[in-house]
RODO-2510 file (C-alpha; in nm, 4 decimals, decimal comma):
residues 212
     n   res          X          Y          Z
     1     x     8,4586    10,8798     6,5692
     2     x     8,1543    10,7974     6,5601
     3     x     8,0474    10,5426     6,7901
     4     x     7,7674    10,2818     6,8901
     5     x     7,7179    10,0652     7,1468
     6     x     7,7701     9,6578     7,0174
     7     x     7,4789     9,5179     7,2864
     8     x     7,5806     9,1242     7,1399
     9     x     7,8976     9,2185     7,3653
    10     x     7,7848     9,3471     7,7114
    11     x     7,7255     9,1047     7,9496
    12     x     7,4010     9,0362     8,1401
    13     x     7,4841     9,2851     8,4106
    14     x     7,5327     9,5576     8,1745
    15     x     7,2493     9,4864     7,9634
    16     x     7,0436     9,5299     8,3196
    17     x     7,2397     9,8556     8,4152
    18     x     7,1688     9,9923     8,0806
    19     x     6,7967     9,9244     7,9973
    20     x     6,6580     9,7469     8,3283
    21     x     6,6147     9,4060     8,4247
    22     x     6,3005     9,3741     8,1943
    23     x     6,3516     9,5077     7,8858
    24     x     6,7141     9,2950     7,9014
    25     x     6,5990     8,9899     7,9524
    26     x     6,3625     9,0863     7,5858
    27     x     6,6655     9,0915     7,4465
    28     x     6,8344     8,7689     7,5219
    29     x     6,6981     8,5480     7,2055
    30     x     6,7896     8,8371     6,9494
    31     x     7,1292     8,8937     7,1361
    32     x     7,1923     8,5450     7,1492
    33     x     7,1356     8,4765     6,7966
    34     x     7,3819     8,7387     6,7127
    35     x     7,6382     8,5977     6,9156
    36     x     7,5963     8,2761     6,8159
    37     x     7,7098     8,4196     6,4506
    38     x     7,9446     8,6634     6,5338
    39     x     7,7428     8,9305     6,4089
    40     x     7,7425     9,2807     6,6212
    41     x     7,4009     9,4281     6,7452
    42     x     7,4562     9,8184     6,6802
    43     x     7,2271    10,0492     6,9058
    44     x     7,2542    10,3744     6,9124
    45     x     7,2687    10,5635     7,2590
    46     x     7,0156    10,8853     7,2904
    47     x     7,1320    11,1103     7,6110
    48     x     6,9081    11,3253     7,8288
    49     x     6,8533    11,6361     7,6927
    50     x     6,9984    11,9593     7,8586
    51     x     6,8780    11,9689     8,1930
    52     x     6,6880    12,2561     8,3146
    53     x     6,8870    12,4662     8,6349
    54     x     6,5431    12,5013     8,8458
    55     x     6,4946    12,1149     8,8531
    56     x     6,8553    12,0492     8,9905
    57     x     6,7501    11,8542     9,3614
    58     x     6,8263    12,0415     9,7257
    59     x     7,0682    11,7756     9,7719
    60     x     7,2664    11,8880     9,4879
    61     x     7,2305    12,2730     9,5476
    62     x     7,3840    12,1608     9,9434
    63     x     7,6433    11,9443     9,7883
    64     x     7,7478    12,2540     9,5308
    65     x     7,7535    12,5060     9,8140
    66     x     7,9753    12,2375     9,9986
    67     x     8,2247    12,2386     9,7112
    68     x     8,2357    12,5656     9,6484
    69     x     8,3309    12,7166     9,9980
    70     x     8,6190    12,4308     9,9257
    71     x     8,7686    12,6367     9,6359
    72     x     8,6347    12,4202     9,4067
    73     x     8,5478    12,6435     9,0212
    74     x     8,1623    12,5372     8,9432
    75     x     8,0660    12,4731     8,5804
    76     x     7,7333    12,4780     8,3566
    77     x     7,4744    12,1118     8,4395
    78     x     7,5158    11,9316     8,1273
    79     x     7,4235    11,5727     8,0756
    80     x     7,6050    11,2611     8,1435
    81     x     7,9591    11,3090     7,9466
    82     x     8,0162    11,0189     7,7389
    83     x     7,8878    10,7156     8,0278
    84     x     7,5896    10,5591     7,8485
    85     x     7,3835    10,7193     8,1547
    86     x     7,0616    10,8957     8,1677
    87     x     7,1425    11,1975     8,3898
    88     x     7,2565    11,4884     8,4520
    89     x     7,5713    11,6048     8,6120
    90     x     7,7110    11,9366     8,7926
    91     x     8,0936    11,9750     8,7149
    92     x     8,2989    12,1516     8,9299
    93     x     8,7005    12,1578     8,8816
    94     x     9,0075    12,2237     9,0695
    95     x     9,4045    12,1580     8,9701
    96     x     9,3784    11,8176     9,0510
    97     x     9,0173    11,6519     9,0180
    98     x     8,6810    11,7157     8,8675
    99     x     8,4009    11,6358     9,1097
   100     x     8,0578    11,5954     8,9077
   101     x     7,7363    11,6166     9,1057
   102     x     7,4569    11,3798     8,9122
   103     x     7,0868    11,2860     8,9552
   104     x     6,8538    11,1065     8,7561
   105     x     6,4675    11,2227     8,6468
   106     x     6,3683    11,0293     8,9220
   107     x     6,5985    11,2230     9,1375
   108     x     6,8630    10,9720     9,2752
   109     x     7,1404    11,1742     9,3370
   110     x     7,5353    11,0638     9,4006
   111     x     7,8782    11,2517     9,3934
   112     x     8,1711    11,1399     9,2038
   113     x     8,5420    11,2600     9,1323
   114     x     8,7260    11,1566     8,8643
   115     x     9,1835    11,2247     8,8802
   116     x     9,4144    11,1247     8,6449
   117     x     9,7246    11,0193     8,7246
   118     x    10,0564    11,2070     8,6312
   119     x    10,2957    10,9084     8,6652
   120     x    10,0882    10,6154     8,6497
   121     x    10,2176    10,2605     8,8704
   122     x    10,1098     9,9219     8,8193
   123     x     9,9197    10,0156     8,5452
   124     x     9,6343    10,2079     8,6959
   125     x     9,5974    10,5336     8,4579
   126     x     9,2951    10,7024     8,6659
   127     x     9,1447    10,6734     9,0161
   128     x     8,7325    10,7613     9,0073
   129     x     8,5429    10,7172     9,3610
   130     x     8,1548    10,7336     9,3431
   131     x     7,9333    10,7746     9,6491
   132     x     7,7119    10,4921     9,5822
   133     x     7,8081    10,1486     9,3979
   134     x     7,7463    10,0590     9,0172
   135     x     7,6552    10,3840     8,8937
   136     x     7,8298    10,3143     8,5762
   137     x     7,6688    10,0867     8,2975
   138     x     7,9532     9,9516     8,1434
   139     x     8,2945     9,7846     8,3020
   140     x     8,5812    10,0470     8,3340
   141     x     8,9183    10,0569     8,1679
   142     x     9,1348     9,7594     8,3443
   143     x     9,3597    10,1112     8,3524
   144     x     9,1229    10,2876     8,6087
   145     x     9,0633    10,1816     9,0000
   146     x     8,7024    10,2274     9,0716
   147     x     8,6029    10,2291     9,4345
   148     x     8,2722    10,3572     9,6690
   149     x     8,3265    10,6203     9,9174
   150     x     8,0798    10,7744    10,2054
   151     x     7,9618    11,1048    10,2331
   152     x     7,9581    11,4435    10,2724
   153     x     8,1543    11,5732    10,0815
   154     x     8,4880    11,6728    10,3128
   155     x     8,5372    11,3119    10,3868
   156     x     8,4101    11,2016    10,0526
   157     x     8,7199    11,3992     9,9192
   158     x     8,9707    11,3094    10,1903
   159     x     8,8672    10,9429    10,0617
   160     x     8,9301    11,0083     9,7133
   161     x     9,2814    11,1712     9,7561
   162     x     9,3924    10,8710     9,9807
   163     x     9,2676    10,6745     9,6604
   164     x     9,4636    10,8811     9,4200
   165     x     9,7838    10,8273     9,6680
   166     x     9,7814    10,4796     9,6480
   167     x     9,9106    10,4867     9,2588
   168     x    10,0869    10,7792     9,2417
   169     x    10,0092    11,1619     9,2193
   170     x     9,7508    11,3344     9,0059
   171     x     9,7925    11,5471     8,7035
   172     x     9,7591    11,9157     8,7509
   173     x     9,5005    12,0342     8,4909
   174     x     9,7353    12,3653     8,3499
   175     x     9,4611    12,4187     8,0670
   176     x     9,2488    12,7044     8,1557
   177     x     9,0379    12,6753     7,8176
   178     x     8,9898    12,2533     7,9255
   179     x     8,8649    12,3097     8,2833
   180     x     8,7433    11,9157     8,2569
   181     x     9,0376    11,7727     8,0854
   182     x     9,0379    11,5140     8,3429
   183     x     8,6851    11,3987     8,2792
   184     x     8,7892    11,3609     7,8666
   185     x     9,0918    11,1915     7,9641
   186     x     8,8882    10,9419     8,1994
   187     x     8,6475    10,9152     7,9136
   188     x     8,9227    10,8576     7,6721
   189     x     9,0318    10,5851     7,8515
   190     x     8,6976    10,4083     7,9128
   191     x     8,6270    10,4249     7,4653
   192     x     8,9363    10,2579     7,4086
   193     x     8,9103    10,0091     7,6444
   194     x     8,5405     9,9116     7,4882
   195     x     8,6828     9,9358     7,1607
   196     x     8,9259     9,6813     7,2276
   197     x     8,6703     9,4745     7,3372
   198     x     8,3926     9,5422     7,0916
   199     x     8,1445     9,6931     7,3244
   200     x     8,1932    10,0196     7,0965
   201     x     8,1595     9,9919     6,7114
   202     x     8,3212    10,2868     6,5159
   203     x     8,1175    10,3290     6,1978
   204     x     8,3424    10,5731     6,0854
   205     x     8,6153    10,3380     6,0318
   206     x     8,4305    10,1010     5,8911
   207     x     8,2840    10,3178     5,6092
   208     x     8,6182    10,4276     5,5249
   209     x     8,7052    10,1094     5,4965
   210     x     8,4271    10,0110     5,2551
   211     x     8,4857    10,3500     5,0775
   212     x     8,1877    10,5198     4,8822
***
């Protein structure tokens, strides 16, 4: 697919998580006008480049050392997978969660762990927990229960798990070449849910639509 954000169909508080209180409120007259036609305004999302190791914050390097005397695998920084977020992120994996450690240029730093459920009840697909609030631009999948939980990182975990247990158990990530399954799946579920409500345009079906 290949996808761009529809701005004429965030609301205000994601136009301000996205681009800042300013430069969304510059907006308004063009956005309104789109809306007001039922015309989409396309914009296409640029990510943070690869991040560079020797700029990853202490607090990061303390939380990864944390994590890893817990069992949990470690993989390459990379940035933000498929959020609308500039910043980078730390994976690390085990059978039943990804934990990604993030910070920002300006080096805010937060924790988060993403599980997806095996058998999901009352309609809840995937639990994430996040160590500070509204670190995520756009509104979730109805089909994923969002919450904040406090740090470090034992109890930040404990919290999570007693999250997960609420809706039912997690699915065991058995694919050894997908070590962050879970964070696709989580993904997965976030695109269609903006799909379905036109945050995301996919230009790919539309040109195949039109045809040459």
């Amino acid at each position: 697919m290949h996808l761009k954000l529809n701005l004429a169909a965030l609301t205000s508080n994601e136009l301000e998580r996205l681009f800042g209180m300013d430069a969304s409120r510059g907006m308004i007259s063009e956005l309104s006008a789109a809306r007001l036609i039922g015309k989409s305004y396309p914009h296409v999302f640029e990510p943070s480049a690869e991040p560079e190791m020797q700029d990853i914050p202490a607090e990061v390097a303390a939380w990864s050392q944390d994590l890893l005397e817990l069992g949990f695998k470690q993989h390459a920084a990379q940035p933000d997978s498929g959020f609308f977020r500039h910043l980078q992120q730390m994976p690390f994996s085990n059978d039943l969660m990804v934990v990604t450690l993030n910070w920002t240029d300006a080096g805010q730093t937060h924790v988060e762990a993403h599980s997806v459920l095996k058998d999901p009840a009352s309609g809840i697909s995937a639990v994430v927990t996040t160590s500070v609030p509204q670190v995520f631009p756009l509104e979730f999948s109805e089909v994923i229960s969002y919450r904040q939980a406090a740090l470090p990182i034992p109890q930040f975990l404990e919290s999570h798990q007693q999250h997960v247990r609420q809706f039912g158990r997690p699915l065991k990530q058995n694919h050894p070449e997908e070590p962050l399954m879970v964070l696709r799946l989580v993904r997965d579920l976030c695109v269609r849910a903006w799909l379905r409500r036109g945050v995301l345009i996919d230009e790919s079906t539309s040109q195949a639509r039109r045809g040459p």
